[in-house]
MMTF fields as JSON, N, C-alpha, C and O atoms, coordinates in Angstrom:
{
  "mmtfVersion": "1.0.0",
  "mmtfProducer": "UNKNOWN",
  "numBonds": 371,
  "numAtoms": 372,
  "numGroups": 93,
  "numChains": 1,
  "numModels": 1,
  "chainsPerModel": [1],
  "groupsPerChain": [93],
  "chainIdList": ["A"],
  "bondAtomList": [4, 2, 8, 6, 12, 10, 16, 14, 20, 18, 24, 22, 28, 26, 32, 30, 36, 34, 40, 38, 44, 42, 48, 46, 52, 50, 56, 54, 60, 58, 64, 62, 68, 66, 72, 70, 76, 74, 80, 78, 84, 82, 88, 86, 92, 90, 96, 94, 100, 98, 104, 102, 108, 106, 112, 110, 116, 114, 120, 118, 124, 122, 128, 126, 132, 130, 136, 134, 140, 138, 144, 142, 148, 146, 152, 150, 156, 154, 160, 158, 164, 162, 168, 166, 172, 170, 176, 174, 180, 178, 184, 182, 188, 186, 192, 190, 196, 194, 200, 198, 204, 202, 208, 206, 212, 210, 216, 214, 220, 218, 224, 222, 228, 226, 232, 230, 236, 234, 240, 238, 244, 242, 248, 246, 252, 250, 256, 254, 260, 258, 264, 262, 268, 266, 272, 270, 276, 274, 280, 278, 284, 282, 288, 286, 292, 290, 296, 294, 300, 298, 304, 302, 308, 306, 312, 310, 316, 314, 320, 318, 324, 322, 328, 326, 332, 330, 336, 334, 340, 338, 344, 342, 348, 346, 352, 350, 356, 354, 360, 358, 364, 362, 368, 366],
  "bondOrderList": [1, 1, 1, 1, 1, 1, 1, 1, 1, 1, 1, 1, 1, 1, 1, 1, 1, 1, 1, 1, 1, 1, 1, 1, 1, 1, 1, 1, 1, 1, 1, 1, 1, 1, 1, 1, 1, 1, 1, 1, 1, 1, 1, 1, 1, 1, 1, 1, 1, 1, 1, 1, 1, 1, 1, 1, 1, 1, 1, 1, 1, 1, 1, 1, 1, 1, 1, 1, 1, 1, 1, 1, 1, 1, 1, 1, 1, 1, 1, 1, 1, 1, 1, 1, 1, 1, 1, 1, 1, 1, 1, 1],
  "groupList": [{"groupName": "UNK", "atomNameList": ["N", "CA", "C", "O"], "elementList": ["N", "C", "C", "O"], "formalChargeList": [0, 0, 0, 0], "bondAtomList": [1, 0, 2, 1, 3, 2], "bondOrderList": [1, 1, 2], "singleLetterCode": "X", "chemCompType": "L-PEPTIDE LINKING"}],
  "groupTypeList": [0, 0, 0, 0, 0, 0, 0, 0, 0, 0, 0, 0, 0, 0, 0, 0, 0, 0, 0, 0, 0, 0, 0, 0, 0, 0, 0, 0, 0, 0, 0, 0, 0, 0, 0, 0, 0, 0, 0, 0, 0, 0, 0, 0, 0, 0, 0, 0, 0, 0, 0, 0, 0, 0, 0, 0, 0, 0, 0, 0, 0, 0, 0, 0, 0, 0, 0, 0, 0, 0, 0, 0, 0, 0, 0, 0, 0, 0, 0, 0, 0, 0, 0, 0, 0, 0, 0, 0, 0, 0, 0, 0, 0],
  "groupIdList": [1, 2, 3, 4, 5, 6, 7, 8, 9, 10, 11, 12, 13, 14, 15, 16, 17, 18, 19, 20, 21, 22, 23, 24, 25, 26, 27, 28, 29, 30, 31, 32, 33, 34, 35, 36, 37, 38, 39, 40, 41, 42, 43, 44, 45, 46, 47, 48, 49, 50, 51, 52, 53, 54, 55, 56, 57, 58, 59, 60, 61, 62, 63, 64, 65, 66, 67, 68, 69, 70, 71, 72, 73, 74, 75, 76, 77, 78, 79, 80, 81, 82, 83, 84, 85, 86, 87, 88, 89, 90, 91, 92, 93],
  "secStructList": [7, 7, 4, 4, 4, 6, 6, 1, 1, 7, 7, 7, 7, 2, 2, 2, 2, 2, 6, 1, 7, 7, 7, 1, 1, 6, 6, 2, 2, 2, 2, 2, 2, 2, 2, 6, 6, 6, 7, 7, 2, 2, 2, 2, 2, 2, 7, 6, 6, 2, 2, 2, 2, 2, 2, 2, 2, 2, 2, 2, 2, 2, 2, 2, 2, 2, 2, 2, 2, 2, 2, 2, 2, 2, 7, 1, 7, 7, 7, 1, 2, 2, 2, 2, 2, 2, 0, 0, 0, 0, 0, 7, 7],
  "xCoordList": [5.141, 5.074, 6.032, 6.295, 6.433, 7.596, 6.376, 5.195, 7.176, 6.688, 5.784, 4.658, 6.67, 5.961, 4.834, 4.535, 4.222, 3.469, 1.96, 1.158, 1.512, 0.294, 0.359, -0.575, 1.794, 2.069, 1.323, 0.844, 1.497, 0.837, -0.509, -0.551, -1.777, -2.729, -3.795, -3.365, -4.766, -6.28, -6.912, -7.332, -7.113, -7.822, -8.855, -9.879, -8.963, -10.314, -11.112, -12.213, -10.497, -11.573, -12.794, -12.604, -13.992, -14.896, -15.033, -15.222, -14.841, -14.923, -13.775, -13.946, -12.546, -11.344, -11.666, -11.461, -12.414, -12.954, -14.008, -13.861, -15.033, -16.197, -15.834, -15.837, -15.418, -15.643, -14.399, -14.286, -13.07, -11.551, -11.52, -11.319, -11.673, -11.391, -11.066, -11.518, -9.96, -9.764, -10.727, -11.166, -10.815, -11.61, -10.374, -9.218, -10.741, -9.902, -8.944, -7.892, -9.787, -8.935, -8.254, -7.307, -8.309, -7.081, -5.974, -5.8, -4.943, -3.835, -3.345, -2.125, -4.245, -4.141, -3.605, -3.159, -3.786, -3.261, -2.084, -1.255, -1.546, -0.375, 0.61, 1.799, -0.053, 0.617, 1.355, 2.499, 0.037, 0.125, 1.343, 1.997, 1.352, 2.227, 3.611, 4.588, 3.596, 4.945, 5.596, 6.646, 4.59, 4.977, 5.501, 6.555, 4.933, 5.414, 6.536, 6.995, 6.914, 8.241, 9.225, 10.317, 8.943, 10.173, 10.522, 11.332, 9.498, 9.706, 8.707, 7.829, 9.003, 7.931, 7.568, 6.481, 8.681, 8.339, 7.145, 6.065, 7.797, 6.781, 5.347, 4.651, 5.075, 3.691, 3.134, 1.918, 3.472, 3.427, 2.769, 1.994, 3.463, 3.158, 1.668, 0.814, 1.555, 0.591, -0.643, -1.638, -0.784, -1.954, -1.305, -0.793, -1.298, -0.793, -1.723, -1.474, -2.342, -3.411, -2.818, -3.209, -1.941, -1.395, -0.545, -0.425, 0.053, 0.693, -0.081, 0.43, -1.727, -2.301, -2.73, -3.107, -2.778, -3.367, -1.988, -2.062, -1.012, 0.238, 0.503, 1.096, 0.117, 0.308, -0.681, -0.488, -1.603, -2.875, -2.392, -2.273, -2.173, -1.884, -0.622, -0.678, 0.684, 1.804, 0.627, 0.212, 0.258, -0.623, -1.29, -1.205, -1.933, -3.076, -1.96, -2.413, -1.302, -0.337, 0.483, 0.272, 1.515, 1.284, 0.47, 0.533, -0.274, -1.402, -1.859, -2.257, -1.768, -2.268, -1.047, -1.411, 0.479, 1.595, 1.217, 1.345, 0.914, 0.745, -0.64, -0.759, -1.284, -2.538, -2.545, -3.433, -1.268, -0.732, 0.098, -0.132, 1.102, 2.135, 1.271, 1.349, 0.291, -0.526, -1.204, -1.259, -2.02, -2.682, -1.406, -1.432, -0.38, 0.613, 0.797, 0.513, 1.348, 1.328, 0.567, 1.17, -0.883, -1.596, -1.988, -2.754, -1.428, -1.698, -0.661, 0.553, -1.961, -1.001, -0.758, -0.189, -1.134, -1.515, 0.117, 0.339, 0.971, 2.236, 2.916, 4.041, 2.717, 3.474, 3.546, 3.204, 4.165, 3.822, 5.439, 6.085, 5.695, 6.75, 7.034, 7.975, 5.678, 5.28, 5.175, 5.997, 4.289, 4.151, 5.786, 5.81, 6.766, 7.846, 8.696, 9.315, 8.542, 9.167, 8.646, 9.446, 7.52, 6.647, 7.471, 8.048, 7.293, 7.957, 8.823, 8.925, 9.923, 11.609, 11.752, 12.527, 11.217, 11.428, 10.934, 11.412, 9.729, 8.994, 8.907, 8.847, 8.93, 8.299, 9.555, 9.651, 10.722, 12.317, 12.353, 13.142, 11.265, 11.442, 12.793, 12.787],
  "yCoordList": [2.539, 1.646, 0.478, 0.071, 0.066, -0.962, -2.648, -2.869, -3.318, -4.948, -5.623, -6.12, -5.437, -5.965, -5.145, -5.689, -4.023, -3.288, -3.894, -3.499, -5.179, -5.872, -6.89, -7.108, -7.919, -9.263, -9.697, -10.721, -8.544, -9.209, -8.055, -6.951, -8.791, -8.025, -9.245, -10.37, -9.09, -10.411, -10.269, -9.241, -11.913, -11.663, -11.029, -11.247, -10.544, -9.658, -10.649, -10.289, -11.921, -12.18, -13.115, -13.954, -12.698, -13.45, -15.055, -15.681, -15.471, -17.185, -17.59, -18.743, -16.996, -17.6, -17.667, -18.553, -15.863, -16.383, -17.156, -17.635, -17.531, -18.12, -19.253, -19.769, -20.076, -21.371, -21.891, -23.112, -20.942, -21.959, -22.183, -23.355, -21.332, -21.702, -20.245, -19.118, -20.828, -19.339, -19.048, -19.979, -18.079, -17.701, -17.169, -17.592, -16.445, -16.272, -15.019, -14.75, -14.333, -12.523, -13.061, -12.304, -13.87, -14.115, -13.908, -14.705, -13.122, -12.599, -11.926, -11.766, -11.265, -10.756, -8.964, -8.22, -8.68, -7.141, -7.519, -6.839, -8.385, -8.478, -9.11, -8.871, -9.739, -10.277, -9.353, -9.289, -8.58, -7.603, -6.193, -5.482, -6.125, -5.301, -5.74, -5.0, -7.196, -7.784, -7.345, -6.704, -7.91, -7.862, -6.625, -6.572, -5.43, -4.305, -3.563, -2.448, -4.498, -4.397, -5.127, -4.988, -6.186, -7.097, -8.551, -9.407, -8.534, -9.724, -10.949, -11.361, -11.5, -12.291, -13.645, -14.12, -14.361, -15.631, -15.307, -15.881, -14.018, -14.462, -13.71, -13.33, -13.576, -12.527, -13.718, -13.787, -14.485, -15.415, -16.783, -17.686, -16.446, -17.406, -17.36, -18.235, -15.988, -15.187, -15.364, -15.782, -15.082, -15.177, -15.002, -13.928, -16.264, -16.206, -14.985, -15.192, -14.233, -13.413, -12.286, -11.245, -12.147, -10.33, -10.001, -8.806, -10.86, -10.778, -9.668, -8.681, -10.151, -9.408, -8.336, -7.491, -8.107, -7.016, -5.558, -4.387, -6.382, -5.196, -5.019, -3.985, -6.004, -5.824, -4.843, -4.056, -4.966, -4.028, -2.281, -1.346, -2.298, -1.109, -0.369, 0.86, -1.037, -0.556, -0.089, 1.068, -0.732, -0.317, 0.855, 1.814, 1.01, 1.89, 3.142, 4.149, 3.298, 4.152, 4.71, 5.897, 3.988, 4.194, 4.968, 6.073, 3.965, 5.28, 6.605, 7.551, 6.593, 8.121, 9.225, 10.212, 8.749, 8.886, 9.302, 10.397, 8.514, 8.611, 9.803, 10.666, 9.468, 10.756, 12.306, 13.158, 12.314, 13.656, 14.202, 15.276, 13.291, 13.488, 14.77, 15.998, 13.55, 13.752, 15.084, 15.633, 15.944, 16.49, 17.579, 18.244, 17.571, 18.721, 18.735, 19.909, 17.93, 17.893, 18.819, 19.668, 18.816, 19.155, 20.979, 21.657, 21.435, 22.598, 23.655, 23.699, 24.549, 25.64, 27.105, 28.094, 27.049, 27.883, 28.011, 29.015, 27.171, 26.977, 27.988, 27.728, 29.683, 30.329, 31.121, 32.298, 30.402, 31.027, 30.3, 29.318, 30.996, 30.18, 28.763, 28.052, 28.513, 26.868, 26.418, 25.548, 26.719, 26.133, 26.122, 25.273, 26.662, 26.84, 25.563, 24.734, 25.646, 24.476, 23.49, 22.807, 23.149, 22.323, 21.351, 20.271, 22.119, 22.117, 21.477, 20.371, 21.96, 21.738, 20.681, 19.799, 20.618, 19.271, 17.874, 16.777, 18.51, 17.078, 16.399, 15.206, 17.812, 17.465, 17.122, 16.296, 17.888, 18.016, 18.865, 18.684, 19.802, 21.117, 22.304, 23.397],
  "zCoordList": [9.964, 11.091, 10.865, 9.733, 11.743, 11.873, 11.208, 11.474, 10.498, 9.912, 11.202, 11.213, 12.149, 13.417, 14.277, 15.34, 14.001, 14.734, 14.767, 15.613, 13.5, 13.708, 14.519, 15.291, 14.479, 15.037, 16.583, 17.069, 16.933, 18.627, 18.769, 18.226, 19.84, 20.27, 20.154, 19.9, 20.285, 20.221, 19.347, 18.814, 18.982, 17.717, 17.186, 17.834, 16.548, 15.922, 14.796, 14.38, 14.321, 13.453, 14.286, 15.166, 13.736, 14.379, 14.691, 15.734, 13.22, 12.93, 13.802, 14.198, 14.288, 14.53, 16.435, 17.264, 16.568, 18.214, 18.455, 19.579, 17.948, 17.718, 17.695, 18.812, 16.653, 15.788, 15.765, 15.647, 15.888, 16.168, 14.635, 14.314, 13.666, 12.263, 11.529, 11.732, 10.467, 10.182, 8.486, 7.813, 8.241, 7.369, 5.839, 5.878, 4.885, 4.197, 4.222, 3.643, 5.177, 5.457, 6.818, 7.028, 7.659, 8.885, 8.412, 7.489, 8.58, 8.296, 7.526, 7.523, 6.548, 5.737, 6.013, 5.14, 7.232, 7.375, 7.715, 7.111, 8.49, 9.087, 7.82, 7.609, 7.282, 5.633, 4.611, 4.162, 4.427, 3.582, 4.187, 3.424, 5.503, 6.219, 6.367, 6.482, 6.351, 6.216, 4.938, 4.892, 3.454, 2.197, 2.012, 1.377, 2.488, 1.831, 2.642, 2.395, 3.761, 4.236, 3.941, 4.493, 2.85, 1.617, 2.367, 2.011, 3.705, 4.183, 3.805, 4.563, 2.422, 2.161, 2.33, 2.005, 2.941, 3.815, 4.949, 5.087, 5.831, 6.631, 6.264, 7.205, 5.426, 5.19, 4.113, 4.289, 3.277, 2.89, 3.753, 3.437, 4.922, 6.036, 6.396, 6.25, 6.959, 7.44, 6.55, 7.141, 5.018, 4.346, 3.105, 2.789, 2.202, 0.701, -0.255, -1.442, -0.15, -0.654, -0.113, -0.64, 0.833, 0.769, -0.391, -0.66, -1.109, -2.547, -3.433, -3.96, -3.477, -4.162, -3.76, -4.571, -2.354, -1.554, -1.933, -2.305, -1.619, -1.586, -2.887, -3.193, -3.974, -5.247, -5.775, -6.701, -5.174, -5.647, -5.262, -6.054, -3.666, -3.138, -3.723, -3.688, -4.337, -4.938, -6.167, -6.107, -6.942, -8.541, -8.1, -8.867, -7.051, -6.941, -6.631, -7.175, -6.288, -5.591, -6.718, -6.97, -7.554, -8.855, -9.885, -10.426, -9.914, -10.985, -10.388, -11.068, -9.078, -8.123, -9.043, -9.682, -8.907, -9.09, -10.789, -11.336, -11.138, -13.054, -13.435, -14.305, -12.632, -13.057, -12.285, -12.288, -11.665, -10.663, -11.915, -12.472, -12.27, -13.627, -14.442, -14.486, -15.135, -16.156, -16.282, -17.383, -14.591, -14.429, -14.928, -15.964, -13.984, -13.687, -14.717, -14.952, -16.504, -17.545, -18.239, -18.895, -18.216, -18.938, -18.426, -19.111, -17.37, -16.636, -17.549, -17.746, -18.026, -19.007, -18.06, -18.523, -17.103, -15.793, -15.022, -14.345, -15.144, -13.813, -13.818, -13.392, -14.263, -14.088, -13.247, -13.355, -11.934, -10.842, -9.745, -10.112, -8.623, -8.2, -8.07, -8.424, -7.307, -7.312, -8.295, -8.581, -9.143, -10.459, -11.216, -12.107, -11.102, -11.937, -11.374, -12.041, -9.897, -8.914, -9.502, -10.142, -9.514, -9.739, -11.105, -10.974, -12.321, -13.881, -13.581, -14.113, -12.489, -12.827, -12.166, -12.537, -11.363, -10.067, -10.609, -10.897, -10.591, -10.689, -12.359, -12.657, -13.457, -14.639, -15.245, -16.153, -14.64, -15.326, -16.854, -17.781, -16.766, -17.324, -17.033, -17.599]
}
């Protein structure tokens, strides 16, 4: 989705339609959607806490990445077309 696909629509947080105050998650999707499109002034702008949100989601994404490695690693089974693809491509067997 494009950086801008959260920026416009009505607000959804409660305290902000209610009470005219923002809470600590106000901007935080649109933040976090900025950040991981490299625009970090304005997601920064938006909610200083998407830093950790997109920082979290790159890590988590990552280790998905590191324990897929690991699995395909440990598989004594790959002798098979896929599995051979598998080896050469991804493992650089």
């Amino acid at each position: 989705m494009p950086a801008s696909y959260f920026d416009d629509g009505p607000e959804r947080c409660y305290w902000k339609v209610n009470y005219g105050i923002e809470c600590p998650g106000c901007g935080l999707t649109r933040g976090t959607q900025h950040m991981l499109h490299g625009e970090w002034e304005i997601a920064l702008d938006y909610n200083p806490l998407s830093a950790l949100v997109a920082g979290g989601l790159v890590g988590a994404w990552l280790w998905n990445l590191w324990s897929l490695y690991r699995i395909m690693r440990s598989w004594p089974s790959l002798d098979t077309p896929t599995g051979r693809w598998i080896r050469k491509v991804w493992l650089g067997e």
